[in-house]
N, C-alpha and C positions, 0 to 999 in steps of 0.2 A: 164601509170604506169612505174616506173623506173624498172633496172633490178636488183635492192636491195629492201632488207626491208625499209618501211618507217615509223615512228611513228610520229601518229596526237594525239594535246592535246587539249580541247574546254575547254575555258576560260568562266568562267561564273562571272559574278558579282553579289552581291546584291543588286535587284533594290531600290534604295529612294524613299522612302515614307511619305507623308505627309498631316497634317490633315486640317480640315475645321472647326469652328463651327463660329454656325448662333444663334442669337438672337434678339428679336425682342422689340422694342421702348415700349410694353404694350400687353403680350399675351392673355387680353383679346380682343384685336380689329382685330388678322386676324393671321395666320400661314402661315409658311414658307416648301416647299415639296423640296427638292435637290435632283437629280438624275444625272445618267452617270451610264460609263462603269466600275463601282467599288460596291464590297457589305459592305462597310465600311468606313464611312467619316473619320476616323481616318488612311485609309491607301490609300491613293489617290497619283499614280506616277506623277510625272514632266510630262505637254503636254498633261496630260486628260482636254479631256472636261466636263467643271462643269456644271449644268444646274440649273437654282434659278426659284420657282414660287412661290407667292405669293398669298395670296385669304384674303379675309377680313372674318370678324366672324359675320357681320350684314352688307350686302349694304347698308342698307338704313339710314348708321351712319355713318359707317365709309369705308375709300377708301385709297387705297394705296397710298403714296406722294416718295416712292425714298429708292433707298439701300445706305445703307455706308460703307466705308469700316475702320472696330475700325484697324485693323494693318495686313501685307503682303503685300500690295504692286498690289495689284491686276487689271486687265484694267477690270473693265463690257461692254459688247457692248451698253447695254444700260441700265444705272444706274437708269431711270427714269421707265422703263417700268417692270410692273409686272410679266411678261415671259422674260429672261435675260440667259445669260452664260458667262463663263471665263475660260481660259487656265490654269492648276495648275501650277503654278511656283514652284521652287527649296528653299520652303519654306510653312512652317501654316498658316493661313489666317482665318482671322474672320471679317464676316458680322452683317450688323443689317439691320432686313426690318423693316420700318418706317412707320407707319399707321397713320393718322389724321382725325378728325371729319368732314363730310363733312358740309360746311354753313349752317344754319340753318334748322341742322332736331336732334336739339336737344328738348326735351322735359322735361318740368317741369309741374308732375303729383303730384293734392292735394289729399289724402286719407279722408275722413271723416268717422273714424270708429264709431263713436256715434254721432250720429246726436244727439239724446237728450241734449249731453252736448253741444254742439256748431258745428258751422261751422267754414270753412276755405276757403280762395281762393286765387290764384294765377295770376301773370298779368302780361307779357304775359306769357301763357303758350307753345306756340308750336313755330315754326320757329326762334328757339336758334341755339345762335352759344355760344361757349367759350369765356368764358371771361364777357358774357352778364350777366347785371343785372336783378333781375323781380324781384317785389314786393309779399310780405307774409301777409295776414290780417285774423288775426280768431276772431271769434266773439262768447265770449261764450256766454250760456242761463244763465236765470234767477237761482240763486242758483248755478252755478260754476263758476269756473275761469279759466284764460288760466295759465299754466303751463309754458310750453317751449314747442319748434320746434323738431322734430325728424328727421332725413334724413337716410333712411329706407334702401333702394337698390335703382341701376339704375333702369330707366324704364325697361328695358329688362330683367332683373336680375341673369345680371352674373357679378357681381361685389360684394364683400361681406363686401370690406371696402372702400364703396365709402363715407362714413360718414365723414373720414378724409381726402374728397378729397374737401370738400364742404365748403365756407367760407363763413357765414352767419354774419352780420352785430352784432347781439344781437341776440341768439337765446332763452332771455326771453321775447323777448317785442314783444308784439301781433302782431303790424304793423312795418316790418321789411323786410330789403332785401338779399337777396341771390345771391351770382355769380355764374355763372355756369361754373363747369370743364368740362373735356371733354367727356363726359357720361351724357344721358339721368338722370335725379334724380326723384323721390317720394319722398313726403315728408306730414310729418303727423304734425297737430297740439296736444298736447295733454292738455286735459282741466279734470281738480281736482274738487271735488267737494268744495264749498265757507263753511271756517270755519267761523264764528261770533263770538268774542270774545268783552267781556265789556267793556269799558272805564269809570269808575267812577270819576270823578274829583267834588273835595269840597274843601270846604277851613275847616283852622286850626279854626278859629271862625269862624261863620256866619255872628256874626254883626260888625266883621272887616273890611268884601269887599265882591265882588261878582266874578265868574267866568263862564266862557264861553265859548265853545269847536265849531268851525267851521268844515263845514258846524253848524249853531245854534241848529237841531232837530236830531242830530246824537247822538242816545241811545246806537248805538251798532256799532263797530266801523270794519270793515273788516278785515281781516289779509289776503288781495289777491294778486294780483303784486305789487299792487302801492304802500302800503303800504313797501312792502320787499323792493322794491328798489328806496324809498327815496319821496315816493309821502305822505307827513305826513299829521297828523291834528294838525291844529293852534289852540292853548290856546289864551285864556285872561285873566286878572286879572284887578282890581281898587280898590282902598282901598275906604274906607268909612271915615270922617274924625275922625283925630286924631288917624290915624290907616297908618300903610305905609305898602308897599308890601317887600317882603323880596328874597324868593326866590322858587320854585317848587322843590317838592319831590314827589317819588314814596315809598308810602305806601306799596305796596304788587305788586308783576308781575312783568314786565321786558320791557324796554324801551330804547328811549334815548331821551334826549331831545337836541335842538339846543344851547338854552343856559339857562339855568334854575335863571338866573338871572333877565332874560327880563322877564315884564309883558305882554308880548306878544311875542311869540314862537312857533316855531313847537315841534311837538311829537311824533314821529316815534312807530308806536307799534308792539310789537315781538305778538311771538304765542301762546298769554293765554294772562286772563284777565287782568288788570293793575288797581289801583286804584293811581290817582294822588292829589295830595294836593298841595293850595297853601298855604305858610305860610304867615302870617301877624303880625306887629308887631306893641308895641305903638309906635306914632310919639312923 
């Protein structure tokens, strides 16, 4: 101690602080826990040690693949491994933990809610991977028809729009196929009960010509898939002599035909009865 007064001043600074955040590739497949020596990811000094784990939301799906880093600058000891740490550098940083479907333990699960109305099956259904195709086949009963395909939840059921995650080839045609994302899927067939609606076909005279509706003993005519989406019934016509064919009209209901010209054509039939005429004229 000198033999004056002395006067001490302590300099203190404001330590820099700075943040973290972490986000993950699909927070349905597994969570990220960050710890160290701070109670605040948003206030983390330069030369803290950061500490990253990772865990998945189902083993038996899905498995950790790797951190990234979206921006900072940051070294991981070990980018690949599920247990990891990093130095905070004199800057923000943000991660992404990266989860992916483990090879084939994906599964493709048929529901059959009414058996009465039909069945449904799938093929293959278990040891999926992403990306994989598998076949859709329902088979409705007697007196209904198939509808369309529903894609319900993962199998697991923590996914609530996985509907839109699922790219189905046709999801009105009975036999049809499906890719698989990257989540387990269910998937439902749904089968309507079979309308039956008339098809009357005559002609403008009788003793003009005659006509004829394919398959020949079909009295009542379906309004089911095939018919909605282009599976029709073929007309005939022939005149009788001294009589020509002219052309088809719909007397009453609702149709289309292919070409109403031809003495032989298809005819698509909507949702109610249809009466079709062929017209005949003198030669």
């Amino acid at each position: 101690m000198p033999r004056t007064d002395i006067y001490v001043r302590a300099i203190f600074r404001e330590i820099q602080t700075f943040s973290v955040m972490m986000n993950i590739n699909d927070p349905n497949k597994g969570a990220v826990r960050i710890s160290g020596q701070f109670d605040d990811m948003s206030m983390i000094s330069e030369g803290t040690q950061v500490s990253l784990q990772a865990t998945t939301s189902n083993g038996h799906i899905f498995a950790f693949s790797h951190w990234e880093i979206v921006y900072g600058g940051v070294s991981l000891v070990d980018p690949n491994g599920f247990l990891t740490y990093f130095i905070m550098p004199a800057n923000n940083v943000s991660l992404r933990a990266v989860f992916v479907p483990i090879p084939g333990s994906l599964i493709a699960s048929i529901v059959n809610e009414n058996r009465v109305r039909g069945m449904a099956e799938v093929f293959p259904f278990a040891g999926l991977s992403q990306g994989d195709w598998v076949t859709l086949s329902a088979h409705p009963r007697n007196g209904f028809s198939f509808s369309h395909w529903e894609v319900q939840e993962d199998w697991w059921g923590f996914s609530n729009h996985i509907g839109d995650m699922v790219t189905v080839q046709n999801p009105n045609l009975p036999h049809t196929q499906l890719r698989m994302p990257s989540v387990s899927v269910t998937i439902v067939a749904i089968f309507i009960e079979t309308q039956y609606f008339t098809a009357n076909v005559s002609a403008n005279d009788p003793s003009a010509g005659w006509v004829s509706v394919s398959p020949w003993n079909i009295l009542e005519i379906r309004s089911t898939w095939e018919q909605r989406t282009g599976m029709p019934v073929e007309l005939s016509a022939g005149a009788n002599p001294g009589f020509v064919f002219s052309h088809w009209e719909i007397v009453s209901g609702y149709g289309a035909f292919h070409n109403s010209s031809s003495m032989r054509t298809d005819f698509t039939m909507s949702d109610g009865d249809v009466h079709i005429r062929a017209v005949f004229m003198p030669s």
